[in-house]
N, C-alpha and C positions, 0 to 999 in steps of 0.2 A: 439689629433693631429689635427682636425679636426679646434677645435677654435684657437690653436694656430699658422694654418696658415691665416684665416680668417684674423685675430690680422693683421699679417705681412703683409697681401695684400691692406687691408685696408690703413697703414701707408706709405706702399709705393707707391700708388694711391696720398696720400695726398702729399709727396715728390715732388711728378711729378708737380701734379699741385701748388703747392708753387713755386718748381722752375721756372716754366714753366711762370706763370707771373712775378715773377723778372726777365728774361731773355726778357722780352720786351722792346729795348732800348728807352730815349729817345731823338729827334734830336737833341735839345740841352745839352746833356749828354758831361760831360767834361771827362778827359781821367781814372781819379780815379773813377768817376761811370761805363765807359765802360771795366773796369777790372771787380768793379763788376758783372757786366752782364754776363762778359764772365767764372765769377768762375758758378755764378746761371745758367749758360746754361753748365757747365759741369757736375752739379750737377745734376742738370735734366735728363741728361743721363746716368748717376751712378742711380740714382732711377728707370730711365727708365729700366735698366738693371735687377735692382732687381726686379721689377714688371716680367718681363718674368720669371726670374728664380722660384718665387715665384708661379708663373702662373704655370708652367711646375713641379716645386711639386705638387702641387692640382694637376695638372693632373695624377701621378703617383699616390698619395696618395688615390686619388678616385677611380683606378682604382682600387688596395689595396680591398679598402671598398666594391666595388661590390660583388668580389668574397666571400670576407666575408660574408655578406649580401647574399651572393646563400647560402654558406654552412648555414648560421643562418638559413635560411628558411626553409633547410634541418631539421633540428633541430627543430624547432617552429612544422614543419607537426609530426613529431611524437608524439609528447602530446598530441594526437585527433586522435588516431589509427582507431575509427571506421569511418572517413570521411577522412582523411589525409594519412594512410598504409593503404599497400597492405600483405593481408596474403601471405606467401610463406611455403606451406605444402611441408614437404620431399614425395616424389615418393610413399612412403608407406604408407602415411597419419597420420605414426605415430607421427609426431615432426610439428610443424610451429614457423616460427617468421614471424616478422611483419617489411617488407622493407619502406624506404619514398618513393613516385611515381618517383623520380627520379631515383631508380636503378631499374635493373631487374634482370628475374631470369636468370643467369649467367652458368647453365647447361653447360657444353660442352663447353664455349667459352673462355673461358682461358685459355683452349690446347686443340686446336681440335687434338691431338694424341691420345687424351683418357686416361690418367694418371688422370685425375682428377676425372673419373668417382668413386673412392671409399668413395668420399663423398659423404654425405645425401644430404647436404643443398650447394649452394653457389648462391652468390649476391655480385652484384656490382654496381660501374658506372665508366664505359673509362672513361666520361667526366669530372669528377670528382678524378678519379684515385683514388678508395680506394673498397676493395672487402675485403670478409669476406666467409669462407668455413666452415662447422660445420661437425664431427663427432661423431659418440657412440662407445661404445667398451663395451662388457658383463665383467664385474667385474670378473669373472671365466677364461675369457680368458686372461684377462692382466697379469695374473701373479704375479701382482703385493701385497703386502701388504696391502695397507694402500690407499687412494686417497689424503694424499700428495707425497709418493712414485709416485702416479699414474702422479700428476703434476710436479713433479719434472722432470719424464723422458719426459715427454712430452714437456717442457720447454728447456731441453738441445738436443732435437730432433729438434726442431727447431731452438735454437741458436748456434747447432753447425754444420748446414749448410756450406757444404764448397763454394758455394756461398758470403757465407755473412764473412765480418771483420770487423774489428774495432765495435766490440760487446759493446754496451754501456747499463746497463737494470737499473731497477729501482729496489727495493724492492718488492717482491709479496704481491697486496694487497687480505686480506680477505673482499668476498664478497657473497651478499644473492640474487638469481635473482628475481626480482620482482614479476611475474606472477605465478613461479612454487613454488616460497619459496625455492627451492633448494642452498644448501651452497655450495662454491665453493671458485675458488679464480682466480688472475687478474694479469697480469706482462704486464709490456710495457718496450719495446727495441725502439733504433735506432740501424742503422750497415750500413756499407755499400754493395749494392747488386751485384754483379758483373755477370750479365747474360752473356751466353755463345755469340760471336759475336756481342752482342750490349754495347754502352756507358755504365759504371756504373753509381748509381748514388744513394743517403742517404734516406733509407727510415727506418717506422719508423710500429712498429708490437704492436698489441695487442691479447696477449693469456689471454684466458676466459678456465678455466675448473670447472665443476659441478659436483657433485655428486647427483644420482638419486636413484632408488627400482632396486639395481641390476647390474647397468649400470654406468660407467663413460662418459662424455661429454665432448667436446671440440671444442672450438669454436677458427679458425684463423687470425685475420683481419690484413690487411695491405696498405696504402699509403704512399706519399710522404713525407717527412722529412719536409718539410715543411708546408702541412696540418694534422699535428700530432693535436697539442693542438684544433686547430676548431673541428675537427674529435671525438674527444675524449667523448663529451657527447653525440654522433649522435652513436657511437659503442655499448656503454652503452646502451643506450636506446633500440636500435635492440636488442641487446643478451637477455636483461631482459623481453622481450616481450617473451619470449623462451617455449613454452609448450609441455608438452608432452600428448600423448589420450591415 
């Protein structure tokens, strides 16, 4: 994107100034050179034109790139956990992951009502709009069979939020978290969110579930629909920092 507007501003820079001196008459100019003139001084303002429009993409396109460019760096700091993360231990001291200095620990502040206190772990960033909340559940207590049973309900507990429509997912992938070695597996949705009294609006979810000595895992993350694919190796990276003591 980048060189291909270069390309274009370049060309129409050239435009301008091509036309710009054939649009300089001269006094002895007869009336078929003064047409000329006057087509190379219309010209000139057709390029002239382009040049702004062309201006005013870079200036969208860059703005584009910056924010990219924040979230990359996001991404870049976590490859260097011991200078670049912040540990974030659960309240017990049992569990940590590893946030970028950009988020923080999000305790409490994504409903001061208190509903959210049954998580262990949660982080975020407003400024960035994407947060992530982590749970355990003791294997004996779920009930459940098997921890693809376990992920399966866990998966349609969250997408079948009556909240959320137009449910779009992906295939669950099979995955290993890097720190603890523990197997697990990975689904990403979009849908649309429809909170109670405000705008709705397309965002876009990543469940992470584990299997550990005992215990199943789960990990919730969620931002905008349109910071899904930047988001997605910056999620990764968090979850897989993931330890238990």
């Amino acid at each position: 994107m980048k060189n291909r507007l270069r390309v274009y501003l370049i060309a129409a820079a050239a435009a301008v100034l091509m036309a710009g001196c054939n649009a300089v008459p001269s006094p002895t100019l007869d009336e078929e050179v003064m047409e000329a003139a006057s087509r190379a001084e219309s010209a000139a303002a057709d390029a002239a034109s382009a040049l702004a429009a062309a201006q005013s993409a870079t200036e969208a396109a860059n703005a584009t790139f910056n924010a990219e460019d924040t979230i990359a760096a996001d991404i870049e700091k976590t490859k260097d956990k011991t200078v670049r993360m912040t540990p974030l231990p659960s309240a017990d001291g049992r569990y940590t992951i590893y946030i970028p200095e950009s988020w923080q620990n999000m305790d409490g502040k994504m409903d001061p009502g208190g509903m959210d206190r049954k998580f262990q772990l949660q982080a975020g960033s407003f400024d960035r709009q994407v947060f992530l909340v982590f749970n355990n559940e003791p294997m004996e207590d779920s009930g459940l069979a098997s921890f693809d049973d376990y992920f399966s309900a866990l998966t349609r507990g969250v997408t079948g939020s009556s909240l959320l429509s137009e449910v779009q997912m992906s295939n669950p992938e099979s995955i290993t978290l890097k720190e603890s070695q523990l197997p697990g597996r990975k689904l990403s949705f979009t849908a649309k969110y429809h909170p109670a009294g405000l705008p709705e609006q397309r965002i876009a979810y990543r469940i992470y579930g584990a299997q550990g000595d005992g215990e199943y895992y789960q990990f919730c993350c969620w931002t905008t629909a349109a910071n899904s694919a930047m988001m997605d190796d910056l999620l990764d990276t968090i979850v897989d920092s993931f330890v238990v003591h």
